[in-house]
PDB file of N, CA, C and O in Angstrom:
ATOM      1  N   UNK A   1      -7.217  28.852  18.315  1.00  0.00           N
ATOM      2  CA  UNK A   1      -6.516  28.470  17.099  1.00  0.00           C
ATOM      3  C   UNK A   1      -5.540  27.337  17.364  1.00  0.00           C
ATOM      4  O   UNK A   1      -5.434  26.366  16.616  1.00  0.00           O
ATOM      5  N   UNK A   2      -4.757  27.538  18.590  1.00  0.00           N
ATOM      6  CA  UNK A   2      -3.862  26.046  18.565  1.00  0.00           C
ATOM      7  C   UNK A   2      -4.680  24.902  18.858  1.00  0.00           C
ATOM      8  O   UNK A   2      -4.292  23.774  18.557  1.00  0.00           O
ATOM      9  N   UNK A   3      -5.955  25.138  19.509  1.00  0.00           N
ATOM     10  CA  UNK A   3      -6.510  23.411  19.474  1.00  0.00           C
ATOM     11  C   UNK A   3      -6.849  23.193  18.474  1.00  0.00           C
ATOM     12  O   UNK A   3      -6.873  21.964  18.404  1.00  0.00           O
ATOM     13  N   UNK A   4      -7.303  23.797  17.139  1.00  0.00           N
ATOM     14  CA  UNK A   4      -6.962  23.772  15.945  1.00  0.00           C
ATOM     15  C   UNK A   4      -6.075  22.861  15.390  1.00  0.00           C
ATOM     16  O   UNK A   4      -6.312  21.740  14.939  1.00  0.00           O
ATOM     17  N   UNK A   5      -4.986  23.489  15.476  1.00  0.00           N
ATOM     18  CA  UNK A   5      -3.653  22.793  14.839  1.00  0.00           C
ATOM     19  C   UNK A   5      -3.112  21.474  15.595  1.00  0.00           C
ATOM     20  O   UNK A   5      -2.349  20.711  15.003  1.00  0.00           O
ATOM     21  N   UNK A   6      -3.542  21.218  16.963  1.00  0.00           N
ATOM     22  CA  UNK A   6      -3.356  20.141  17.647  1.00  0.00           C
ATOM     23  C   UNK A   6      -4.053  18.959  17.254  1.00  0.00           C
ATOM     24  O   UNK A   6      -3.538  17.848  17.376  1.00  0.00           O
ATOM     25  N   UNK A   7      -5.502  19.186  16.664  1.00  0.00           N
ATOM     26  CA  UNK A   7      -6.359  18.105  15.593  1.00  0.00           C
ATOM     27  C   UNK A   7      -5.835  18.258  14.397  1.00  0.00           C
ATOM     28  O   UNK A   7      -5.942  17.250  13.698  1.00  0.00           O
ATOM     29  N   UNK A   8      -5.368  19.053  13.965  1.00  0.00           N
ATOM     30  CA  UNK A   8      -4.904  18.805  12.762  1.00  0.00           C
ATOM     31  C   UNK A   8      -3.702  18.020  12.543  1.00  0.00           C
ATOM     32  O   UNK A   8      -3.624  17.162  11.664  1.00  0.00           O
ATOM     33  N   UNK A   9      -2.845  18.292  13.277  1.00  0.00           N
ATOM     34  CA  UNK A   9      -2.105  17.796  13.259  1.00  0.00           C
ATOM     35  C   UNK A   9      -1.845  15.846  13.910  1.00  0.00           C
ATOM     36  O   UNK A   9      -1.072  14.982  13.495  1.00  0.00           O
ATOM     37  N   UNK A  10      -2.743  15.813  14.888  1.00  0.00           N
ATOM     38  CA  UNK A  10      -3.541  14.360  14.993  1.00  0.00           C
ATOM     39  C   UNK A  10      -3.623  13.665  13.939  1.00  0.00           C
ATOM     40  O   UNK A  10      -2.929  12.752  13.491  1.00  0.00           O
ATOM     41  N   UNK A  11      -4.970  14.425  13.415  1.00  0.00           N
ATOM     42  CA  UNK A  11      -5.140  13.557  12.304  1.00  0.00           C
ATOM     43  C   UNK A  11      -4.112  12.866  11.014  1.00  0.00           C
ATOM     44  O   UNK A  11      -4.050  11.686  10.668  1.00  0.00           O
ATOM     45  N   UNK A  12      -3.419  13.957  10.513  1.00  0.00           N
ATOM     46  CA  UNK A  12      -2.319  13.930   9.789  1.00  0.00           C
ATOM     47  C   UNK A  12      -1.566  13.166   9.726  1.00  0.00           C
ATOM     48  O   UNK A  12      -0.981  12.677   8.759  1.00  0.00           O
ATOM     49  N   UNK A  13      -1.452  12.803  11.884  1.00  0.00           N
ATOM     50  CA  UNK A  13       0.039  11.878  11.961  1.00  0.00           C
ATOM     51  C   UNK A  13      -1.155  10.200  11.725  1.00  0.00           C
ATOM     52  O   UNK A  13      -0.845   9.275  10.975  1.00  0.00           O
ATOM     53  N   UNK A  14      -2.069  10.229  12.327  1.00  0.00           N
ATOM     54  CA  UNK A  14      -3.137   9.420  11.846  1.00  0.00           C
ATOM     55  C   UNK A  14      -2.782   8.531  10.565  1.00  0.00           C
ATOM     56  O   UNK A  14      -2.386   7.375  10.421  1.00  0.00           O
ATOM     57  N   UNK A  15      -3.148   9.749   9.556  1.00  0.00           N
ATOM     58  CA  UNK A  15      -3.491   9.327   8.402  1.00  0.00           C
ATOM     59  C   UNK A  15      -1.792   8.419   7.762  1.00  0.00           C
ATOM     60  O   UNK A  15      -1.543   7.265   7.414  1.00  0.00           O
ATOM     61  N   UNK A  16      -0.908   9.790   7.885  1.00  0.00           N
ATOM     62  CA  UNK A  16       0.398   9.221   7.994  1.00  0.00           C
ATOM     63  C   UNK A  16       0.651   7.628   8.597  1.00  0.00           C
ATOM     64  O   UNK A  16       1.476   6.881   8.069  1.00  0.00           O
ATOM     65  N   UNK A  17       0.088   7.352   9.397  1.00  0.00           N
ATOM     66  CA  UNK A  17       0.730   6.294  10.167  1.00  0.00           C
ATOM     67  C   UNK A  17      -0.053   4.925   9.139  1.00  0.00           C
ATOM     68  O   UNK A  17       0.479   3.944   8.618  1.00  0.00           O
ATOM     69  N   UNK A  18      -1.189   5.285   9.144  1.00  0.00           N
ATOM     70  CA  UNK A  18      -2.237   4.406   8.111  1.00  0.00           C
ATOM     71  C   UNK A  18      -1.543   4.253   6.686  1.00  0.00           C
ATOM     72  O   UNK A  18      -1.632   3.138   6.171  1.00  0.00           O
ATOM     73  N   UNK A  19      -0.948   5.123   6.079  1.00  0.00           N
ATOM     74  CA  UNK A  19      -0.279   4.926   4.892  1.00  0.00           C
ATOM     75  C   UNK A  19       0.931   4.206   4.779  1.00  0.00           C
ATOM     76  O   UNK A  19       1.220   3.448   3.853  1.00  0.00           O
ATOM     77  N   UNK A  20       1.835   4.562   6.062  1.00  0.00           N
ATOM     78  CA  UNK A  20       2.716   3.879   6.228  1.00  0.00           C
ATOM     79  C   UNK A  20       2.611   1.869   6.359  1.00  0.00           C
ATOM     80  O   UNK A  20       3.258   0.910   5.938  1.00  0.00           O
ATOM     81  N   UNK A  21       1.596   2.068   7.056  1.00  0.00           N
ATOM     82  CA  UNK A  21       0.991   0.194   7.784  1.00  0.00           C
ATOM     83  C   UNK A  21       1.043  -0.202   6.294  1.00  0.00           C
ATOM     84  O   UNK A  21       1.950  -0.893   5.832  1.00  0.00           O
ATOM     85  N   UNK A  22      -0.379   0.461   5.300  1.00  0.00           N
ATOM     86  CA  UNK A  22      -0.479  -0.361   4.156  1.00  0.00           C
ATOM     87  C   UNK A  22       0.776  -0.325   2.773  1.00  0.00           C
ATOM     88  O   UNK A  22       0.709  -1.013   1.755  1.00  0.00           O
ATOM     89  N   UNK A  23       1.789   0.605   3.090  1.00  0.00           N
ATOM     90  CA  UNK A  23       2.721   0.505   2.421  1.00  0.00           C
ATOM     91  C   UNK A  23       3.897  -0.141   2.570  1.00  0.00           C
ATOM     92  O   UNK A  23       4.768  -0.192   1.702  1.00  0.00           O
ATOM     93  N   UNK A  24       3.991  -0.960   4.338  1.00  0.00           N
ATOM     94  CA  UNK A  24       4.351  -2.044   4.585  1.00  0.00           C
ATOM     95  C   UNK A  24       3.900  -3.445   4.554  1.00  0.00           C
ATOM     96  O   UNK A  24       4.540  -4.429   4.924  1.00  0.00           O
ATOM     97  N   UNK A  25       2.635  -3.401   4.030  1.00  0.00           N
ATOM     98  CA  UNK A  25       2.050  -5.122   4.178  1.00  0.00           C
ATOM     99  C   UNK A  25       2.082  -4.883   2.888  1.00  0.00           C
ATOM    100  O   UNK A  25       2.482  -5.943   2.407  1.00  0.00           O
ATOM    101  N   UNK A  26       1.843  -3.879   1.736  1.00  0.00           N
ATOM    102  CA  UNK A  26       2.105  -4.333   0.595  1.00  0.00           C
ATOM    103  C   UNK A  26       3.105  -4.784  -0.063  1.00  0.00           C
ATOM    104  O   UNK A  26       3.067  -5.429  -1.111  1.00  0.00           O
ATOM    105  N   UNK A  27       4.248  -4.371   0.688  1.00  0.00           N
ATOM    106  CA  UNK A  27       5.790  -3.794   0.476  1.00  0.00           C
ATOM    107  C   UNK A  27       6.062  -5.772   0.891  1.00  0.00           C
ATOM    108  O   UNK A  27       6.497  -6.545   0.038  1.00  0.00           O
ATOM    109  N   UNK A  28       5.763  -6.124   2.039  1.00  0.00           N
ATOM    110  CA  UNK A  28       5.734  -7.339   2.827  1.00  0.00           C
ATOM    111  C   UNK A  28       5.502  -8.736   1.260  1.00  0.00           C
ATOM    112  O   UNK A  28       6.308  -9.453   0.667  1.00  0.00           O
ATOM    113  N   UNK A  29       4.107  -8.539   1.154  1.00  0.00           N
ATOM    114  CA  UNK A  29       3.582  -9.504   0.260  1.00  0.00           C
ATOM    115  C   UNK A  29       3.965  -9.056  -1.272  1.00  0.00           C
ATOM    116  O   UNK A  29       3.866 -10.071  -1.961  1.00  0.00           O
ATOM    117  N   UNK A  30       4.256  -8.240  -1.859  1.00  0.00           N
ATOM    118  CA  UNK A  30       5.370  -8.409  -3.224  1.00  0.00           C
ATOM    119  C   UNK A  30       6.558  -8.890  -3.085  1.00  0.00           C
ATOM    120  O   UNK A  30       7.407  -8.701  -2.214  1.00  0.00           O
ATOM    121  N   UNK A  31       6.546  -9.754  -4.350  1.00  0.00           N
ATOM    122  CA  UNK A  31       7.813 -10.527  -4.301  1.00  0.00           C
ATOM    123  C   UNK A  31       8.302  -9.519  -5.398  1.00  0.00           C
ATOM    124  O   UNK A  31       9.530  -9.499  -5.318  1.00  0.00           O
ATOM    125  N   UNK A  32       7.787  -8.504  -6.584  1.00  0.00           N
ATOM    126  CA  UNK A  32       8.868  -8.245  -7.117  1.00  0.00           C
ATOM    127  C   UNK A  32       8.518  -6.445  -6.977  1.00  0.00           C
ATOM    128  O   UNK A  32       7.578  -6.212  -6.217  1.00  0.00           O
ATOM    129  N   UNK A  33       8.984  -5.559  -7.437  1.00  0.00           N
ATOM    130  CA  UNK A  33       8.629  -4.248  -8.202  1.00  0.00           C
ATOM    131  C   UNK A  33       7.439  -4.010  -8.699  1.00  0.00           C
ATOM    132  O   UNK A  33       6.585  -3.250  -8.240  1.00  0.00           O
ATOM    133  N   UNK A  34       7.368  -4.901  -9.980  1.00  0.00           N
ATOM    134  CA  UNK A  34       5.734  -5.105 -10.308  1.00  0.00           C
ATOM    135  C   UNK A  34       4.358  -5.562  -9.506  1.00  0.00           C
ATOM    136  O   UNK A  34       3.144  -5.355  -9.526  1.00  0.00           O
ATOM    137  N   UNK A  35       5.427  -6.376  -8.739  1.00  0.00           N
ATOM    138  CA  UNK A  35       3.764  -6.787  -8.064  1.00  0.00           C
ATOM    139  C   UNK A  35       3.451  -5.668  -6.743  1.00  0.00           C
ATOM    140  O   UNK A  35       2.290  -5.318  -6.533  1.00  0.00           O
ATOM    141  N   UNK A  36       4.545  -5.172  -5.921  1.00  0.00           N
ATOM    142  CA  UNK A  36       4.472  -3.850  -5.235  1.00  0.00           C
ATOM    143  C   UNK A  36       3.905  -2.726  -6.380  1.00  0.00           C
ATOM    144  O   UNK A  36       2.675  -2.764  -6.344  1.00  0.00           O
ATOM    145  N   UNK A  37       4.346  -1.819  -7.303  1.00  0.00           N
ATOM    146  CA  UNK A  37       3.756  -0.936  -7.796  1.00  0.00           C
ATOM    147  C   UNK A  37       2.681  -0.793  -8.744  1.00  0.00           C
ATOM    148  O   UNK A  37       2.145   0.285  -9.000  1.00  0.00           O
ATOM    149  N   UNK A  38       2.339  -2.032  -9.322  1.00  0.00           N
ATOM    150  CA  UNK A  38       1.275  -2.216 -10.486  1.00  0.00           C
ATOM    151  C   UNK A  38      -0.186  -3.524  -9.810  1.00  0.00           C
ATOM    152  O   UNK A  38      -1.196  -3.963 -10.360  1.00  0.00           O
ATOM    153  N   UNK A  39       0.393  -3.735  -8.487  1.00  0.00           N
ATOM    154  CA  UNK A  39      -0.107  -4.961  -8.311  1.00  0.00           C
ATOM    155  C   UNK A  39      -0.343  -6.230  -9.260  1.00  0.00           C
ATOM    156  O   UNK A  39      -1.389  -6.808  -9.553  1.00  0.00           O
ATOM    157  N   UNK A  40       0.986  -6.469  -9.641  1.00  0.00           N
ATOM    158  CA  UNK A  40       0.987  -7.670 -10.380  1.00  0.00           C
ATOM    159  C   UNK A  40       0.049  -7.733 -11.846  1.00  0.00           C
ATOM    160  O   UNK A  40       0.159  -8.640 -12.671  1.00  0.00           O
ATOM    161  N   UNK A  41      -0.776  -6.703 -11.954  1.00  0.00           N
ATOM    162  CA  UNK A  41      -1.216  -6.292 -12.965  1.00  0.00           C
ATOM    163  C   UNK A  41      -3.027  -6.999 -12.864  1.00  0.00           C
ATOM    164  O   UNK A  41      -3.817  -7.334 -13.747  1.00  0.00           O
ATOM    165  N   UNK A  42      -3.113  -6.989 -11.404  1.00  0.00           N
ATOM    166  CA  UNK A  42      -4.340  -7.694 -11.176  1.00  0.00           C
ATOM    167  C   UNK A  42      -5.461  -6.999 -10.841  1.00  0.00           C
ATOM    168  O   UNK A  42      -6.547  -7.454 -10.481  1.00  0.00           O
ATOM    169  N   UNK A  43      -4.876  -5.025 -11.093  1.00  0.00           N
ATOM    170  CA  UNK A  43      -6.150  -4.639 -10.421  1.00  0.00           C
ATOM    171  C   UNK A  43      -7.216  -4.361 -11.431  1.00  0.00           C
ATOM    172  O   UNK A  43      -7.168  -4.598 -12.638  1.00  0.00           O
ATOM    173  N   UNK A  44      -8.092  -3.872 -10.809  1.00  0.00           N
ATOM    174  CA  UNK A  44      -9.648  -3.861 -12.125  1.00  0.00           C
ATOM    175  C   UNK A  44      -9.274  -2.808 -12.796  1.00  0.00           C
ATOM    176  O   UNK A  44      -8.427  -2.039 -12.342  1.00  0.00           O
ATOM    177  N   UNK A  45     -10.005  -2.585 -14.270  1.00  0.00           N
ATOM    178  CA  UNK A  45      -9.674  -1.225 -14.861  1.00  0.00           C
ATOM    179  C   UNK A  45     -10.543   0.204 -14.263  1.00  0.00           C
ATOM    180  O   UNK A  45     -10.269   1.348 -14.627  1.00  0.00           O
ATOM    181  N   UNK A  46     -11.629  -0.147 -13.279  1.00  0.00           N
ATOM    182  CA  UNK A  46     -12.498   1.134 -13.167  1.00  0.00           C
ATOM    183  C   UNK A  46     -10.907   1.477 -11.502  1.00  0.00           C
ATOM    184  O   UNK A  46     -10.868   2.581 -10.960  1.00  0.00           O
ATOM    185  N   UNK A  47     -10.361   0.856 -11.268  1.00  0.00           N
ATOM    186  CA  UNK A  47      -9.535   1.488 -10.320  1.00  0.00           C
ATOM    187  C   UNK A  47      -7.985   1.947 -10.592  1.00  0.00           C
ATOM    188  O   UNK A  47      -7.271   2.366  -9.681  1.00  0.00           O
ATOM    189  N   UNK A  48      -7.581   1.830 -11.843  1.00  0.00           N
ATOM    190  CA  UNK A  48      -6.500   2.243 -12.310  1.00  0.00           C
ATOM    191  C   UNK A  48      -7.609   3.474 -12.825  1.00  0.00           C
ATOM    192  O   UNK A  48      -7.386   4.534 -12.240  1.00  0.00           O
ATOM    193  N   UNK A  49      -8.709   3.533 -13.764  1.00  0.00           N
ATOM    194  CA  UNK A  49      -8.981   4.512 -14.300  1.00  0.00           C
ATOM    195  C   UNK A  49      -9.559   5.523 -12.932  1.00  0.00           C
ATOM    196  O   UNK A  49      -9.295   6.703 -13.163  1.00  0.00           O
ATOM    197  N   UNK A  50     -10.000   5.399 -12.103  1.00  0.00           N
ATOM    198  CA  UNK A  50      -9.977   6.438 -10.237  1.00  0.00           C
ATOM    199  C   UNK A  50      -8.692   6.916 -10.600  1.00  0.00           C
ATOM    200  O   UNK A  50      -8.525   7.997 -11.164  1.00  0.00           O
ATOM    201  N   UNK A  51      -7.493   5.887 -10.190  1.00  0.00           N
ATOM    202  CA  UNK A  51      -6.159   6.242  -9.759  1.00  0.00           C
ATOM    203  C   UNK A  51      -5.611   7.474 -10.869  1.00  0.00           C
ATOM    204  O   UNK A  51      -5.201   8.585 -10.535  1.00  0.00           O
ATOM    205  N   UNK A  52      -5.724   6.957 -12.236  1.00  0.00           N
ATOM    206  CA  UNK A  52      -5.227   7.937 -13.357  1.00  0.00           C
ATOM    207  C   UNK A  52      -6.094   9.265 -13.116  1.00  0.00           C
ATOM    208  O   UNK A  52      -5.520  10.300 -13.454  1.00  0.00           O
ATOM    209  N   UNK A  53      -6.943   9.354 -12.767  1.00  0.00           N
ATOM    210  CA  UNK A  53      -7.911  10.900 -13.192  1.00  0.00           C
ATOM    211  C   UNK A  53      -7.544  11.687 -12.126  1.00  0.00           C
ATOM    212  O   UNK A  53      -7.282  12.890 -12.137  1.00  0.00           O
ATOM    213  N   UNK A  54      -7.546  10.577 -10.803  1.00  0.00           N
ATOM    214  CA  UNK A  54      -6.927  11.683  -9.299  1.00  0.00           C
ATOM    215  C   UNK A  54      -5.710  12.071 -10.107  1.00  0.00           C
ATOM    216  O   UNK A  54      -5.662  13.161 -10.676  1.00  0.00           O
ATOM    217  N   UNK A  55      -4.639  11.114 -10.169  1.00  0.00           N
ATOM    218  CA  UNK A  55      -3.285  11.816 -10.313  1.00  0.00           C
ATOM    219  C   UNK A  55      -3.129  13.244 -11.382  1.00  0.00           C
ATOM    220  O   UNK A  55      -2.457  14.274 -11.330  1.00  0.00           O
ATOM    221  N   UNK A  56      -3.851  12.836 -12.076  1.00  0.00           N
ATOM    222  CA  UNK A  56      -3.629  14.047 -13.674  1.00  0.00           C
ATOM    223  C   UNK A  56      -4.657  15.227 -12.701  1.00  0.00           C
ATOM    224  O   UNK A  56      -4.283  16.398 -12.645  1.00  0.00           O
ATOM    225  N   UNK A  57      -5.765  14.848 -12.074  1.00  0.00           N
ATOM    226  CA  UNK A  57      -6.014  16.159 -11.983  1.00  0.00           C
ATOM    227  C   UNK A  57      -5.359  16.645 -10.280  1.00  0.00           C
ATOM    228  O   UNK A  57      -5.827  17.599  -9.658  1.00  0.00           O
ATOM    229  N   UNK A  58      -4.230  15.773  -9.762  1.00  0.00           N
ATOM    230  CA  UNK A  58      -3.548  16.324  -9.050  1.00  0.00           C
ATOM    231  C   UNK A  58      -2.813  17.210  -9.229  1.00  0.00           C
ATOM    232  O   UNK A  58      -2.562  18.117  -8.435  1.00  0.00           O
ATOM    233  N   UNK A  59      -2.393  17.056 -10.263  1.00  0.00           N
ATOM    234  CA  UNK A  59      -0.605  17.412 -11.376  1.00  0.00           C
ATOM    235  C   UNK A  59      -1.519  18.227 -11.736  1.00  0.00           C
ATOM    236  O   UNK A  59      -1.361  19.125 -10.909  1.00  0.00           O
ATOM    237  N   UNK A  60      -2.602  18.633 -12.577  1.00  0.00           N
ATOM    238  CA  UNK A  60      -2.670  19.761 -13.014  1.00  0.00           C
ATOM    239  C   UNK A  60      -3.316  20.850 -12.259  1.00  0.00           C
ATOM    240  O   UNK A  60      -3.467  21.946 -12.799  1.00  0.00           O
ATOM    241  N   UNK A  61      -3.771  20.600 -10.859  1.00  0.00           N
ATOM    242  CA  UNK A  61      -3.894  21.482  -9.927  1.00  0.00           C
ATOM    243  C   UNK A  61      -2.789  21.921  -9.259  1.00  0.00           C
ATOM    244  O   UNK A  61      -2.802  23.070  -8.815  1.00  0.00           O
ATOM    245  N   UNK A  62      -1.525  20.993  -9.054  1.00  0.00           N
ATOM    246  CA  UNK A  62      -0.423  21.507  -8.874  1.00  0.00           C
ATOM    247  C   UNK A  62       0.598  22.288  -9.130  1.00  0.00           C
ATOM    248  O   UNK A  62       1.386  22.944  -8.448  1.00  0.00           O
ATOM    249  N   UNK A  63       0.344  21.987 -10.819  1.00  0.00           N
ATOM    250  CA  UNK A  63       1.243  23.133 -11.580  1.00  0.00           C
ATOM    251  C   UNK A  63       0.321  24.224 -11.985  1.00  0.00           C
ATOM    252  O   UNK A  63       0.831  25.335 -12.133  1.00  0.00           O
ATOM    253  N   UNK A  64      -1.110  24.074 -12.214  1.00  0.00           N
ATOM    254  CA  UNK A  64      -1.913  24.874 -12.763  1.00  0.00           C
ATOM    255  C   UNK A  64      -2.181  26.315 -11.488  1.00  0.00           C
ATOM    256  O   UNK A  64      -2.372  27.528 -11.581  1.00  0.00           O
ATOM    257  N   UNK A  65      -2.077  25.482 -10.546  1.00  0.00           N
ATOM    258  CA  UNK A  65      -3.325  26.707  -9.815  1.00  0.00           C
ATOM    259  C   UNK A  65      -1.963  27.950  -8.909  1.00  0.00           C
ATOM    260  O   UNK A  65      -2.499  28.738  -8.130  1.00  0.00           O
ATOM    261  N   UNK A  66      -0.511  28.065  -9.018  1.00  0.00           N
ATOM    262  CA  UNK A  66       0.200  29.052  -8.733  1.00  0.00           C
ATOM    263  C   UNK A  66       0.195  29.681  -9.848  1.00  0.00           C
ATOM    264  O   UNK A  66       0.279  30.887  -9.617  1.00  0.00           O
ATOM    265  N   UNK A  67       0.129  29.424 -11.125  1.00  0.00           N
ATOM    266  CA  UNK A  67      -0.476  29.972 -12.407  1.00  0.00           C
ATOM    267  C   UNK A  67      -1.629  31.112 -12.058  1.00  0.00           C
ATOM    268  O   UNK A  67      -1.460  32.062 -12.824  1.00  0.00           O
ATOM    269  N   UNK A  68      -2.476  31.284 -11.377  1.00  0.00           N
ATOM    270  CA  UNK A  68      -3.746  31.756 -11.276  1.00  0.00           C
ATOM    271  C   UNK A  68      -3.615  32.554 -10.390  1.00  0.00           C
ATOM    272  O   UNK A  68      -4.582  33.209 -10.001  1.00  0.00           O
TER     273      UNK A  68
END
């Protein structure tokens, strides 16, 4: 079981570290708020509409499923 949690925990810091990189080169190349959080308003609509359906059905697995 702990070599288990020793990959798991790998990966995690992994993934962590990967989120961090691209939330600094994005962070890097916006000049304002908007262009960091909306991307300047340049991204396509089939990837805001991905982004919206993950989040809502994040949020409603989040609040929904200690409900159950």
């Amino acid at each position: 079981m702990n070599g288990a949690i020793v990959w798991l925990a790998i990966f995690v810091g992994l993934y962590w570290m990967y989120c961090i990189y691209w939330g600094i080169k994005g962070a890097s190349s916006a000049y304002t708020a908007s262009d960091y959080f909306i991307a300047g308003r340049r991204i396509p609509i089939w990837v805001f509409v991905l982004a919206a359906t993950a989040t809502s059905f994040s949020g409603w697995t989040f609040i929904g499923h200690p409900g159950l």
